[in-house]
N, C-alpha and C positions, 0 to 999 in steps of 0.2 A: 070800405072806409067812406064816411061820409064827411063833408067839409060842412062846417056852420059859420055864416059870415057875420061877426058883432060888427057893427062899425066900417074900420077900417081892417081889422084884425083876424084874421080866421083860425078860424079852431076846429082842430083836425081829431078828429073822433078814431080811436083804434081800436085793439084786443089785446088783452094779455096772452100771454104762452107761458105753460107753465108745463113742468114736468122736465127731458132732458133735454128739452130744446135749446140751443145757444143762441144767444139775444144777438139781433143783429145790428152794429154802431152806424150812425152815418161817419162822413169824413171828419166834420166838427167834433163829435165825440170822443174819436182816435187821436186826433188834433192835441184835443184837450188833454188826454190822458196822456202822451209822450210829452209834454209843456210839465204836466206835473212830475211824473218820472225825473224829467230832468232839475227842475227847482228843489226835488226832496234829495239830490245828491243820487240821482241813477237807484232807487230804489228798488228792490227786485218784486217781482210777481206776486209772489204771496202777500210782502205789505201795502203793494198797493191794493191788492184783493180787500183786504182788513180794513183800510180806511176806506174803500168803496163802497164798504158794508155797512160801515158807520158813517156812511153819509156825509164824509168830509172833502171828498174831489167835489163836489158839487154834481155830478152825473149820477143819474137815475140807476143805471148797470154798469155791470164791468164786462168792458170787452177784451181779452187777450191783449196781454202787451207785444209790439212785437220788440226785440230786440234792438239799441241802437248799436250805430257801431262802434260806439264809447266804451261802451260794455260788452258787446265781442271781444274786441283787441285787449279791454284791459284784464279779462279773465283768461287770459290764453296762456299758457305756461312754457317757460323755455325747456329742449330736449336739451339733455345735458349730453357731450359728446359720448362716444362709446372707447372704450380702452383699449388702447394700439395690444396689436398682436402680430406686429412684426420683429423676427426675431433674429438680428443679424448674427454673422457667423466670423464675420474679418474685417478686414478696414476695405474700405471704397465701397461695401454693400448695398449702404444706404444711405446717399446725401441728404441733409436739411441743408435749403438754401430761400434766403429774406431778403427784400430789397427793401432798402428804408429811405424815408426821405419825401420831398428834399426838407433841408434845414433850414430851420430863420434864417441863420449867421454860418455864410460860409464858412470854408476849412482855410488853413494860409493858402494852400495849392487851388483856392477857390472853387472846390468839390462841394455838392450840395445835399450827393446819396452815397448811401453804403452800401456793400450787398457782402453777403455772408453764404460761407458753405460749410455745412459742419458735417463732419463727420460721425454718423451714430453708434460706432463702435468705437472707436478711439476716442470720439470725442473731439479729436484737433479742429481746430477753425483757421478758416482764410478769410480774411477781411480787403474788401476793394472797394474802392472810393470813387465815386465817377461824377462828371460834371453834370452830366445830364443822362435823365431815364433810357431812352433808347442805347445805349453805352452797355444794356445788360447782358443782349445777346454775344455779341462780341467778348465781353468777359466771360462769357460763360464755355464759349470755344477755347480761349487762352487758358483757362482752369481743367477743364478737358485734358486739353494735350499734356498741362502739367502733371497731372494726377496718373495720365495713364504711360508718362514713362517712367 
């Protein structure tokens, strides 16, 4: 490469590459092209290819976009749960138990959570109100001994 100095100005002499060579961007150019990506509305790869070609980002070549992470996260899909296969056979089998809370607006008894045990065969539920979270384990020993006499 040879430099030529006009003035103040220098003017940097290079080569083309042609064939399957992939052009190589400075930081400026990559700069540039994630600045557009972002102003076209997160545009994907091929349309920025297309207006790169039509000379419309204002760069000479198109370097590989890389990914932001705007567009990672928003193309990522939720796994939908998979379908219980658990199959009880009697009551006490299988508890479901929730602790809820706490509440805006207390209860009269000034309870702020709920917790719940349900049973997945019968179905029955037990509802308990507690003032404060730590109060679960303990219900859940009291619920215990009720259940299993």
């Amino acid at each position: 490469m040879n430099d030529e100095r006009r003035g103040s100005f220098y003017i940097l002499q290079g080569t083309t590459v042609t064939g399957s060579a992939t052009l190589t961007t400075t930081s400026f150019e990559k700069e540039l092209i994630r600045l557009w990506h972002a102003h076209l509305g997160h545009m994907r790869q091929k349309g920025m290819a297309i207006l790169s070609k039509r000379g419309l980002l204002g760069n000479k070549g198109t370097s590989k976009l890389v990914l932001c992470d705007y567009c990672v996260f928003g193309k990522q899909q939720k796994v939908s749960f998979s379908v219980a296969t658990h199959h009880t056979k009697g009551t006490l089998d299988y508890i479901h138990s929730n602790l809820w809370g706490p509440s805006g607006v207390p209860s009269f008894g000034r309870k702020r959570y709920m917790l719940t045990f349900i049973d997945d065969f019968s179905r029955k539920d037990w509802v308990y109100f507690l003032r404060q979270k730590n109060n679960t384990f303990l219900i859940f020993k009291k619920f215990k001994v009720l259940v299993e006499n």
